[in-house]
N, C-alpha and C positions, 0 to 999 in steps of 0.2 A: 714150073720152076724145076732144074737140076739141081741133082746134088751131085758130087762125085762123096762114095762109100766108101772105095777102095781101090786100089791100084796093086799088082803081082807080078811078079816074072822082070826078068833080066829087064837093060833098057833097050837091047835092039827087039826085043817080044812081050813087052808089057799087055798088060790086060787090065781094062780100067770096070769097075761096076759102080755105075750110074743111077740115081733114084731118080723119078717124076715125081712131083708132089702139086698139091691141088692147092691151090690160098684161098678159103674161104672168106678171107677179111683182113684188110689191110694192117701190115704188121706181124700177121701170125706165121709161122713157120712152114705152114701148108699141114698137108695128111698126104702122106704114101699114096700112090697109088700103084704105080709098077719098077721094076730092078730091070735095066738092062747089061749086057755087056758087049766089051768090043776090046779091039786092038788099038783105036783111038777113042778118046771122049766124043768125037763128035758121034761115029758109029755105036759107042753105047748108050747116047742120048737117044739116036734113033730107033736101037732094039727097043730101050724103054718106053719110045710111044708110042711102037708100035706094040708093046702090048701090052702100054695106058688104054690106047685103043678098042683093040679085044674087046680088055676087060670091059669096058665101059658100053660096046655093044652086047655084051653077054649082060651085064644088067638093064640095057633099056628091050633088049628082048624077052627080056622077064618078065618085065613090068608089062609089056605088050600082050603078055601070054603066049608070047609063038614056042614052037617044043624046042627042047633043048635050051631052052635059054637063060639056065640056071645052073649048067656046066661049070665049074671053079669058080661061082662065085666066090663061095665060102673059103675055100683055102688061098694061099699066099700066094699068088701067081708071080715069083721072083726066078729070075736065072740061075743057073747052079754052075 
């Protein structure tokens, strides 16, 4: 599921930032999982899964034990 967080800048240059969120159970609001951004929504949905993505191969190669594969887990992989 999308969220849009925020929208910046004039309207012929707007810049929207987009959340992915994960629904664990029908009804719930989801959990975060990554922030993207763009110039339209649709482009910031796509930064956003593309690095729900990522993230989400950086933890299942963790899990797997391959090196490297614990690289930003921990911190807040969001667009700036």
């Amino acid at each position: 599921m999308y969220r849009v967080k925020g929208e910046s800048g004039p309207g012929h240059r707007k810049r929207f930032l987009v959340e992915v969120r994960v629904k664990l159970e029908a009804g719930e609001p989801g959990k975060p999982l990554a922030r993207g951004t763009g110039r339209t929504k649709k482009h910031a949905e796509q930064d956003a899964a593309h690095r729900a993505l990522d993230r989400l191969d950086k933890l299942a190669a963790a899990k797997a034990g391959r090196p490297g594969g614990n690289a930003g887990i921990e911190e807040d992989e969001t667009a700036e």
